[in-house]
The first five atom37 places (N, CA, C, CB, O) and aatype in JSON, in Angstrom:
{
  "aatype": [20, 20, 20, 20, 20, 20, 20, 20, 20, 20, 20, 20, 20, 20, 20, 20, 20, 20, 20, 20, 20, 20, 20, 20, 20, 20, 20, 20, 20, 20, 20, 20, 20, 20, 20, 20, 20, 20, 20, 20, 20, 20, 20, 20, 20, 20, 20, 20, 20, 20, 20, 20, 20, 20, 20, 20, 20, 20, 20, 20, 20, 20, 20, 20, 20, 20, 20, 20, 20, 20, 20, 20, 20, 20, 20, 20, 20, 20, 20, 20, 20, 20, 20, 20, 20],
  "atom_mask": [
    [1, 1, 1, 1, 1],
    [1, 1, 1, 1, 1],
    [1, 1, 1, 1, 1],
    [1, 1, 1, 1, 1],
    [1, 1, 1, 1, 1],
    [1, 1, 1, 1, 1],
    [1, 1, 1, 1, 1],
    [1, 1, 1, 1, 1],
    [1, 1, 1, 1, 1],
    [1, 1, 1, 1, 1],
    [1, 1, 1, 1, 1],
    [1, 1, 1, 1, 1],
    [1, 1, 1, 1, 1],
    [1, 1, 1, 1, 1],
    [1, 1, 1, 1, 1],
    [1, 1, 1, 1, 1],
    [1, 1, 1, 1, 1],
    [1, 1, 1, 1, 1],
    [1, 1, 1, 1, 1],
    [1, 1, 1, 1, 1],
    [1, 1, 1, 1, 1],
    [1, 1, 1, 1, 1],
    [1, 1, 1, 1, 1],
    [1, 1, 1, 1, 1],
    [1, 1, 1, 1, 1],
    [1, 1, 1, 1, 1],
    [1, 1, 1, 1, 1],
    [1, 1, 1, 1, 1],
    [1, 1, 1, 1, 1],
    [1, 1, 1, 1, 1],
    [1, 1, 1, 1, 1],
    [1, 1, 1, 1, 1],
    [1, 1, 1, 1, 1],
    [1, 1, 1, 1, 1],
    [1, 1, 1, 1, 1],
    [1, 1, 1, 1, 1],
    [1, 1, 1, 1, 1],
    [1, 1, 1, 1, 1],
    [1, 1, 1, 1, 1],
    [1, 1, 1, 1, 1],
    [1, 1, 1, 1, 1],
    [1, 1, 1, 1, 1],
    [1, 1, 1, 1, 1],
    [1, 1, 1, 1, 1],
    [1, 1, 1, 1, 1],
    [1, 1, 1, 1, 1],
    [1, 1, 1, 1, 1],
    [1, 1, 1, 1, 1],
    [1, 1, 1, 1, 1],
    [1, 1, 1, 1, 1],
    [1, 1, 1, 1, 1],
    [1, 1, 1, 1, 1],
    [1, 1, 1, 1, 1],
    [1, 1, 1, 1, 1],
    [1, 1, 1, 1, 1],
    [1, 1, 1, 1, 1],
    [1, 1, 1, 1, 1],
    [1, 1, 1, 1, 1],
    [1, 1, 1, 1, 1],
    [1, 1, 1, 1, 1],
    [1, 1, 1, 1, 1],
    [1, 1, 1, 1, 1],
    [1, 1, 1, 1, 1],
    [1, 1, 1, 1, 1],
    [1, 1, 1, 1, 1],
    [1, 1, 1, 1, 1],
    [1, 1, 1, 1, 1],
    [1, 1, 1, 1, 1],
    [1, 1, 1, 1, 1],
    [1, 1, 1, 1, 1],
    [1, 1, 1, 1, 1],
    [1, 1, 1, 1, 1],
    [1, 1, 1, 1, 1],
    [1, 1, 1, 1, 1],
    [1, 1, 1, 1, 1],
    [1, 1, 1, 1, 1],
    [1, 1, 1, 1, 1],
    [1, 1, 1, 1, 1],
    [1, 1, 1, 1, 1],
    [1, 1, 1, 1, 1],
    [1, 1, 1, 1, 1],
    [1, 1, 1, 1, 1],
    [1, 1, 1, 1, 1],
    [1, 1, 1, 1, 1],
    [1, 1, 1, 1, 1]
  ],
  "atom_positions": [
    [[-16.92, 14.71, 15.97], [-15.49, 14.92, 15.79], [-14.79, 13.61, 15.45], [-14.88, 15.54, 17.03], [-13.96, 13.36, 14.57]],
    [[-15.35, 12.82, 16.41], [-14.42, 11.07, 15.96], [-14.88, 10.85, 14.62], [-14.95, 9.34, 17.02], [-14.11, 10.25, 13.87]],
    [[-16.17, 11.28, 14.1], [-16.59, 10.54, 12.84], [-15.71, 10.85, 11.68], [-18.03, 10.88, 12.44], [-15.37, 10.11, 10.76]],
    [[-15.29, 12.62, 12.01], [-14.94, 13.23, 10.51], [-13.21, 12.68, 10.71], [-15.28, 15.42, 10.26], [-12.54, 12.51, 9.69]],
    [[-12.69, 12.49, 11.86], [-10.93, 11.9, 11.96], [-11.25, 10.74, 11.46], [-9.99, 11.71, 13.59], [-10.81, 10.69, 10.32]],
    [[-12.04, 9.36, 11.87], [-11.99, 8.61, 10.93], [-12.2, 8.36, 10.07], [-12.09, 8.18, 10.95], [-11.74, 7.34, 9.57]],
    [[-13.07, 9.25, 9.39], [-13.49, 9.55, 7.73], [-11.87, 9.73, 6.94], [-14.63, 11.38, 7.54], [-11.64, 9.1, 5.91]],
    [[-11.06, 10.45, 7.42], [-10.0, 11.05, 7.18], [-8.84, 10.13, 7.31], [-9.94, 12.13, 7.95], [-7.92, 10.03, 6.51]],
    [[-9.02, 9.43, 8.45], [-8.16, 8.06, 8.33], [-8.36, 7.0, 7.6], [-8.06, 7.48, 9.33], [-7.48, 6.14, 7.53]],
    [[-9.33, 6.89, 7.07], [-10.34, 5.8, 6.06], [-9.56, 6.17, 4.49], [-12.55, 6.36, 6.07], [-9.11, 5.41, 3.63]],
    [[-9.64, 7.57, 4.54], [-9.28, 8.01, 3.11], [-7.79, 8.0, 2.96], [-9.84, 9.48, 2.75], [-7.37, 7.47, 1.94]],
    [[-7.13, 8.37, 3.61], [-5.93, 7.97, 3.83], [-5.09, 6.53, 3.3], [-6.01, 8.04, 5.05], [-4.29, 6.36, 2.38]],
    [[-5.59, 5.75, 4.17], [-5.67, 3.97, 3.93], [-6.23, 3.62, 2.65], [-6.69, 3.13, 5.07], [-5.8, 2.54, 2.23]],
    [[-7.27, 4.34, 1.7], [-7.9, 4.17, 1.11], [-7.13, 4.39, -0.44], [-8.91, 4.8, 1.63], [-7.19, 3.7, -1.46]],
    [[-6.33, 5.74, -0.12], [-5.46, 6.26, -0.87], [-4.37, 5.59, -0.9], [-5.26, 7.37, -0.62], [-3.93, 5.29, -2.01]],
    [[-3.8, 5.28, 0.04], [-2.39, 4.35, 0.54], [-2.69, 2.79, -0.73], [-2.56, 3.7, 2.95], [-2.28, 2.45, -1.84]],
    [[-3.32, 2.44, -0.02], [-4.17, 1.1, -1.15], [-4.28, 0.99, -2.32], [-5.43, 0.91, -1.12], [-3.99, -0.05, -2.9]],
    [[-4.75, 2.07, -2.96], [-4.91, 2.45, -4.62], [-3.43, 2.59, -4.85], [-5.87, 4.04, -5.09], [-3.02, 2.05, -5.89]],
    [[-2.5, 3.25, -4.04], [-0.8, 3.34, -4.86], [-0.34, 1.97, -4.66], [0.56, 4.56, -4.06], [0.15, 1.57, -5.71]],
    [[-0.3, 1.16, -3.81], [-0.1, -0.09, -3.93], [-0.33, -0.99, -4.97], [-0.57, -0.45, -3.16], [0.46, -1.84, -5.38]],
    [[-2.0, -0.64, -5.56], [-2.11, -1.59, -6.21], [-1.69, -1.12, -7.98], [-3.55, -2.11, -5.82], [-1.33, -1.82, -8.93]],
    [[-1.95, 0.5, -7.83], [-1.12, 0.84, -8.78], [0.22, 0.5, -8.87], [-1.16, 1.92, -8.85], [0.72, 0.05, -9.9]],
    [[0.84, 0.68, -7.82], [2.22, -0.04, -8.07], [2.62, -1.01, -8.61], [2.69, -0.31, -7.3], [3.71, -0.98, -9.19]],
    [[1.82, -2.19, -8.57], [1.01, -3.36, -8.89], [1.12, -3.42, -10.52], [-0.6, -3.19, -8.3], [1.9, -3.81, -11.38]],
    [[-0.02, -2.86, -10.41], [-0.58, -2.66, -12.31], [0.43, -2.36, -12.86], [-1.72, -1.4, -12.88], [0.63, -3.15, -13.78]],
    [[1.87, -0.98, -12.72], [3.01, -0.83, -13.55], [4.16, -2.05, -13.3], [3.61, 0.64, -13.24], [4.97, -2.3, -14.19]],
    [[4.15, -2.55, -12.44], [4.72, -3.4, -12.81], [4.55, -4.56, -13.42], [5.07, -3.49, -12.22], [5.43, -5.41, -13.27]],
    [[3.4, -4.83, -14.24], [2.85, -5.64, -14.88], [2.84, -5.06, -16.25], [1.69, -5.97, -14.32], [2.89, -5.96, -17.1]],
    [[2.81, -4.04, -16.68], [2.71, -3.36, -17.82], [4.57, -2.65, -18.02], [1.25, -2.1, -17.59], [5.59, -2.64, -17.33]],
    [[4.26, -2.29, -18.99], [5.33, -1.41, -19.86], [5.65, -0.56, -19.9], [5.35, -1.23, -20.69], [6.04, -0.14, -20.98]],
    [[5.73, 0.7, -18.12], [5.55, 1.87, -18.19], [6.96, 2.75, -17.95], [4.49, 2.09, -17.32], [7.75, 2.39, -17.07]],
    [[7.13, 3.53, -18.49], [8.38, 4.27, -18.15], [8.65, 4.69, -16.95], [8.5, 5.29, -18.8], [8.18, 5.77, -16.58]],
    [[9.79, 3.6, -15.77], [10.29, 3.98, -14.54], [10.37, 4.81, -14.25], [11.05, 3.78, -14.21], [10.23, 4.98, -13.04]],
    [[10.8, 6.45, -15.46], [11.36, 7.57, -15.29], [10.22, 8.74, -15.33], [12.45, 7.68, -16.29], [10.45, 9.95, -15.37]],
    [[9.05, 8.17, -15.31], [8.04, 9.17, -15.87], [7.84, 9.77, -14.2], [6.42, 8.36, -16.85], [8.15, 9.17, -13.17]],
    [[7.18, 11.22, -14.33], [7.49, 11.48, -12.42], [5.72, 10.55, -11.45], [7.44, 14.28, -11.95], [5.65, 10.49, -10.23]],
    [[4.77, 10.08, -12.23], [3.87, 9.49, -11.58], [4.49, 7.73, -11.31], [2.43, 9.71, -12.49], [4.47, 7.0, -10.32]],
    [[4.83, 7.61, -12.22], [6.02, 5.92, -11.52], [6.62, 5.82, -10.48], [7.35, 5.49, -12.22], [6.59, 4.94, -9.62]],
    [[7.77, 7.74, -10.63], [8.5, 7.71, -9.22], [7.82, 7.74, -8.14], [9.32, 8.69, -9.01], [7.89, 6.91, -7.23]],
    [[7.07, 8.79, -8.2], [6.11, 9.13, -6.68], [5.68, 7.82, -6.72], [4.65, 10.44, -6.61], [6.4, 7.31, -5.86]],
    [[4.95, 6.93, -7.16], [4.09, 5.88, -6.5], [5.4, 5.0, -6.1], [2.79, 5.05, -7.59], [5.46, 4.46, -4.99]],
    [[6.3, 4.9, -6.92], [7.38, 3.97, -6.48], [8.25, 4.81, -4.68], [8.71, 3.88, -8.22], [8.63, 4.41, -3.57]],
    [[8.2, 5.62, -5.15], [8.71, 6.22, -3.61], [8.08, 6.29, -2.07], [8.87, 7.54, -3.8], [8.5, 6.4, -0.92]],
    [[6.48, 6.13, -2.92], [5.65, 6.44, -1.74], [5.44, 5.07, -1.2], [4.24, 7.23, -2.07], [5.18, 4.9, -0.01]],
    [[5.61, 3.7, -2.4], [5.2, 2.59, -1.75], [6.06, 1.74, -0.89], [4.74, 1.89, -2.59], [5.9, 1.08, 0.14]],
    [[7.42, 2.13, -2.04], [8.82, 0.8, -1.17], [9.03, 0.97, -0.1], [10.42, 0.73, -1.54], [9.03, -0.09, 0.52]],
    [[9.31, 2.24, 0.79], [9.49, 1.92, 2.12], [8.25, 1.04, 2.61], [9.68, 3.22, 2.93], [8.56, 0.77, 3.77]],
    [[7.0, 0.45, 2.36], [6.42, -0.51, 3.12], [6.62, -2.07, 2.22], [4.8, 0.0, 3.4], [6.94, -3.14, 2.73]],
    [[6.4, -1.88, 1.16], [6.68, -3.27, 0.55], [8.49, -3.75, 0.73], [6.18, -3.12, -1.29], [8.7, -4.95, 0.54]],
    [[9.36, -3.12, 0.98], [10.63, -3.38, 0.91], [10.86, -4.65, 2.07], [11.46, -1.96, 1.15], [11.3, -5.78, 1.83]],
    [[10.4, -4.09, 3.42], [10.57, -4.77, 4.82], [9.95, -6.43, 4.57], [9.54, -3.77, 6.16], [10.43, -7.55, 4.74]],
    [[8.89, -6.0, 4.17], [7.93, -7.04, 3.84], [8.82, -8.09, 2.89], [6.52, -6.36, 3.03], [9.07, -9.22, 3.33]],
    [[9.19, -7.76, 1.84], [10.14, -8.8, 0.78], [11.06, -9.03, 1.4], [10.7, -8.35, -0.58], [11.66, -10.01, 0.96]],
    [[11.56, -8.54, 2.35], [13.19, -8.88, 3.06], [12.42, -10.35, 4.22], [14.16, -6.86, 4.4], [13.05, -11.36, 4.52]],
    [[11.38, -10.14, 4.54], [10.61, -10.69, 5.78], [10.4, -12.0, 4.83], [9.02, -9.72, 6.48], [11.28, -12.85, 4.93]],
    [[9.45, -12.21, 4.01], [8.69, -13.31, 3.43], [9.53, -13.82, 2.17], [7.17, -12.81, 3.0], [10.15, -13.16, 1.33]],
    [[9.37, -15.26, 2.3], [10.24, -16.27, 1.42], [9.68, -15.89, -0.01], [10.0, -18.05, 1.82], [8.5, -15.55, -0.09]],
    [[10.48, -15.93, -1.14], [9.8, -15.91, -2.38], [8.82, -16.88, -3.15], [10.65, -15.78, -3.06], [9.06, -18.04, -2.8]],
    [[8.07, -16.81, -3.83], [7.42, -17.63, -4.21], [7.27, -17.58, -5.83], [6.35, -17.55, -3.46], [6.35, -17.19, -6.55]],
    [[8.58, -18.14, -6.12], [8.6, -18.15, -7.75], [9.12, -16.67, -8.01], [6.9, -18.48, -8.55], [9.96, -16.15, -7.28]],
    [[8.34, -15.77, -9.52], [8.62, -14.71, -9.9], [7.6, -13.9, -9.45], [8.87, -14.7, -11.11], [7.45, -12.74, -9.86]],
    [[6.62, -14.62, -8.35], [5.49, -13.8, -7.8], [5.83, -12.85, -6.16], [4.19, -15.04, -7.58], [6.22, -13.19, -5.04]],
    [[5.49, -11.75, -6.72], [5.89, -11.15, -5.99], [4.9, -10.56, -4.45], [6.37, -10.35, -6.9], [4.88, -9.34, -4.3]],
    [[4.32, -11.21, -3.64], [3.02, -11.62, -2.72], [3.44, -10.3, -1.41], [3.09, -13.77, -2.01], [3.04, -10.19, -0.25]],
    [[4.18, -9.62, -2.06], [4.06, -8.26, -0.84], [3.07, -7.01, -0.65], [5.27, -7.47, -0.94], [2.69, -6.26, 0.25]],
    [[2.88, -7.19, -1.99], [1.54, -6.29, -1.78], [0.43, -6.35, -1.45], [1.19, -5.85, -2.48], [-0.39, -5.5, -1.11]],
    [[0.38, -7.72, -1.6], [-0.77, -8.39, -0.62], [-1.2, -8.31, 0.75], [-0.59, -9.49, -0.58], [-2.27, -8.01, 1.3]],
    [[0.31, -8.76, 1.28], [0.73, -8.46, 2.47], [0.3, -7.31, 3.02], [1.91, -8.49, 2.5], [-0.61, -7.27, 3.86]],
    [[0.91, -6.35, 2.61], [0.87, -4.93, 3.41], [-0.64, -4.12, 3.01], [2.37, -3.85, 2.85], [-1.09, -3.16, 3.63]],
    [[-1.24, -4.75, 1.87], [-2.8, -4.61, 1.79], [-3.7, -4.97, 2.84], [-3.27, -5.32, 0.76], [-4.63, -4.31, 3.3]],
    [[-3.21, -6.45, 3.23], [-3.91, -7.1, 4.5], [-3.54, -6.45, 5.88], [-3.52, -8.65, 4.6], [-4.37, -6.24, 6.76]],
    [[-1.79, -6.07, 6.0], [-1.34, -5.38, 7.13], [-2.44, -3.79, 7.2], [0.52, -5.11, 6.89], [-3.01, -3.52, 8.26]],
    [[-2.54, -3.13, 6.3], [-3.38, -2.16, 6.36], [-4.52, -1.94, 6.57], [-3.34, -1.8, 5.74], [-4.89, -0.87, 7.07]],
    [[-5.25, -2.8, 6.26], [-6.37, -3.27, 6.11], [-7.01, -3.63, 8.02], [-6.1, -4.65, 4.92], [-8.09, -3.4, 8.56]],
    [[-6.32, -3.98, 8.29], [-6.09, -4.32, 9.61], [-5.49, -3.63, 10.31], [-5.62, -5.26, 9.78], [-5.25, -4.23, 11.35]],
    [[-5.0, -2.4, 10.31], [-4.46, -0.69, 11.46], [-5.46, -0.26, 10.91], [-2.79, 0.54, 11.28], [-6.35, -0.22, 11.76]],
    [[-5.88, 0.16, 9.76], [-7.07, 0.55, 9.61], [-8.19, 0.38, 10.44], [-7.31, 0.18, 8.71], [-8.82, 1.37, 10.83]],
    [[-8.46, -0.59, 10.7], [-10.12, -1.27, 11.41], [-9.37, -0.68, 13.17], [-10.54, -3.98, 11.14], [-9.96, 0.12, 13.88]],
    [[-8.04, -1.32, 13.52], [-7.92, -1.04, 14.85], [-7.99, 0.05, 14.98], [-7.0, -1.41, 15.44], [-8.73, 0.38, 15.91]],
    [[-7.24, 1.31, 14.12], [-7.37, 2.64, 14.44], [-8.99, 3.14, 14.29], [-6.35, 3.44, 13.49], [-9.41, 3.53, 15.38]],
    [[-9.55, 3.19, 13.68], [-10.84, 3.13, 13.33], [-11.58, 3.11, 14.62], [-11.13, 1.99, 12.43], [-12.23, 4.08, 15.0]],
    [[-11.48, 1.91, 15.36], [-12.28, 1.21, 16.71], [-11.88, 2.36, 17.35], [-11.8, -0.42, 17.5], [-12.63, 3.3, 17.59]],
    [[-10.57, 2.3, 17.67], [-10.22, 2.95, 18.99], [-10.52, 4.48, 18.84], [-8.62, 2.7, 19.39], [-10.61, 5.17, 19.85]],
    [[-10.67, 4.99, 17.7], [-11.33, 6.77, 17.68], [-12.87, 6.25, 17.89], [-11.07, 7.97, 15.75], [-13.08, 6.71, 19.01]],
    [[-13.53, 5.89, 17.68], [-14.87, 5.57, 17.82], [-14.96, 4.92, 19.37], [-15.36, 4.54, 16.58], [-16.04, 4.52, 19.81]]
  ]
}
């Protein structure tokens, strides 16, 4: 039972991660804000990258929050993980 909840929490985080870094990739490219896969990833991601940019100093036109909350995840991940196991 613990194996298949953290299988499920794995994929989760796993999924969470890929919109991040997609988030990532369109904002590096040329993609239409208005298209509805921009919005959803843009909706699903800012409430965690937002806190994070308000929190950490800027660094140039680089924008180092997604990093952040990659590493923040990355790390509830492993703790939640432990503690079902």
């Amino acid at each position: 039972m613990g194996s298949a909840v953290a299988q499920v929490i794995s994929l989760v985080f796993n999924i969470f991660m890929l919109l991040i870094i997609g988030r990532t990739l369109l904002s590096w490219m040329n993609f239409d804000p208005y298209h509805p896969v921009s919005q959803f990833i843009y909706r699903a991601t800012e409430p965690f990258l937002e806190p994070v940019r308000r929190v950490m100093p800027s660094v140039g036109m680089f924008d180092l929050s997604p990093i952040v909350v990659i590493i923040i995840a990355s790390v509830l991940e492993s703790v939640i993980i432990q503690l079902i196991r």
